[in-house]
Every structure is written in structure tokens, then in C-alpha cells.
C-alpha positions as CSV (number, residue, x, y, z in Angstrom):
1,X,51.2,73.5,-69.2
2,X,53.0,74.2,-72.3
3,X,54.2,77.2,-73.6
4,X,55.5,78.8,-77.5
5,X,56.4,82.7,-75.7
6,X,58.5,84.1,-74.0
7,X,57.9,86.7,-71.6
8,X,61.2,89.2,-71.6
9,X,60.9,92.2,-69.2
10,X,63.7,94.7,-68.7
11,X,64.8,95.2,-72.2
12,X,67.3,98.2,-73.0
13,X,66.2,100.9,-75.6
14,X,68.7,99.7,-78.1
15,X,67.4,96.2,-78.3
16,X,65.2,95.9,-81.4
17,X,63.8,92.6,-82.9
18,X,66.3,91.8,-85.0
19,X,68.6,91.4,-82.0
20,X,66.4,89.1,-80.1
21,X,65.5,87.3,-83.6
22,X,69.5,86.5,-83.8
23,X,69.8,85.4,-79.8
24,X,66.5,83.0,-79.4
25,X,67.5,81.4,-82.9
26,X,69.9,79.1,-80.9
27,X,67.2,77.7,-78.8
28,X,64.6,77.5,-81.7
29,X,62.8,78.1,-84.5
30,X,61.4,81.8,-83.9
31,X,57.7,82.6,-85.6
32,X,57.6,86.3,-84.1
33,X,59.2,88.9,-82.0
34,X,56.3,91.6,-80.4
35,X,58.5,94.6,-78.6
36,X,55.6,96.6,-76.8
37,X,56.1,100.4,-77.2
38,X,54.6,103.3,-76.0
39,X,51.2,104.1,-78.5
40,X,52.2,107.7,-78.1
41,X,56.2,108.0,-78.8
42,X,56.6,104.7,-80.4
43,X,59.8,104.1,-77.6
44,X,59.9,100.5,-76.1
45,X,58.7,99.8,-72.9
46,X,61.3,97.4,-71.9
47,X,59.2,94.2,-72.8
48,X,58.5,92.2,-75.5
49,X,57.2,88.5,-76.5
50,X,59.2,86.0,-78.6
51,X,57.0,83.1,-79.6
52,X,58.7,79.9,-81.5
53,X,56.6,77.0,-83.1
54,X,57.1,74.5,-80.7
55,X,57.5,74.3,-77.0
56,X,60.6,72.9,-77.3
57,X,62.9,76.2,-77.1
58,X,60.6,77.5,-74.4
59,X,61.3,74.8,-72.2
60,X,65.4,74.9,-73.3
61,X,65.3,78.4,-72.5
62,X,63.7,78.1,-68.6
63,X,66.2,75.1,-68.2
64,X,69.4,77.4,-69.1
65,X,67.9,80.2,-67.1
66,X,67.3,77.8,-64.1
67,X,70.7,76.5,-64.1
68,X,72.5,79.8,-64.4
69,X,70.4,81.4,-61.4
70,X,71.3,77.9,-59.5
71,X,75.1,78.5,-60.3
């Protein structure tokens, strides 16, 4: 199964989409960057989705968490 998104979960309120635009850019090409907020106050709910065109930086990015965890 390939994937272009990646699933973030526990996201500070002072991360916005600029900041993950300028981290994931190392790994790949990034098409979007979705921070899910609250419909009501507009605040983040500590997710978001960054989705690249190719599968590539997905897969870079599992490796380098993968080998950080097994470190």
C-alpha cells in the first residue's frame, strides 16, 4: 500500500502550516498542509495532514521515524 499523507497527531498550538511546510520540504516535494481546527473557535486540534506528490517522502519519513524509535 502506498501512501502521499502524513498523519501528524499531537501538534502544539503554535505550529501553523508554514512550519510544517518548511520541515517536510527536506523529505519532499509538499502539495498541501490540512491543520484540523475546531469549526467553532478556529484553534487546532493538535492534528493535521501533509500530503506530498509522490510516495517517496512518505516512505523516507516512516524510515527516519523507524530508525530513531529503534535507537
Amino acid at each position: 500500500m502506498t501512501s502521499y499523507k502524513v498523519y501528524l497527531t499531537g501538534l502544539k498550538d503554535d505550529i501553523d502550516k508554514a512550519d510544517l511546510e518548511e520541515y517536510f520540504a527536506e523529505f519532499g516535494i509538499v502539495e498541501s498542509v490540512d491543520i484540523v481546527a475546531n469549526r467553532e473557535t478556529q484553534r487546532s486540534r493538535g492534528f493535521a495532514f501533509v500530503s506530498f506528490n509522490d510516495y517517496d517522502p512518505v516512505d523516507k519519513i516512516v524510515r527516519k521515524l523507524h530508525s530513531s524509535l529503534s535507537s
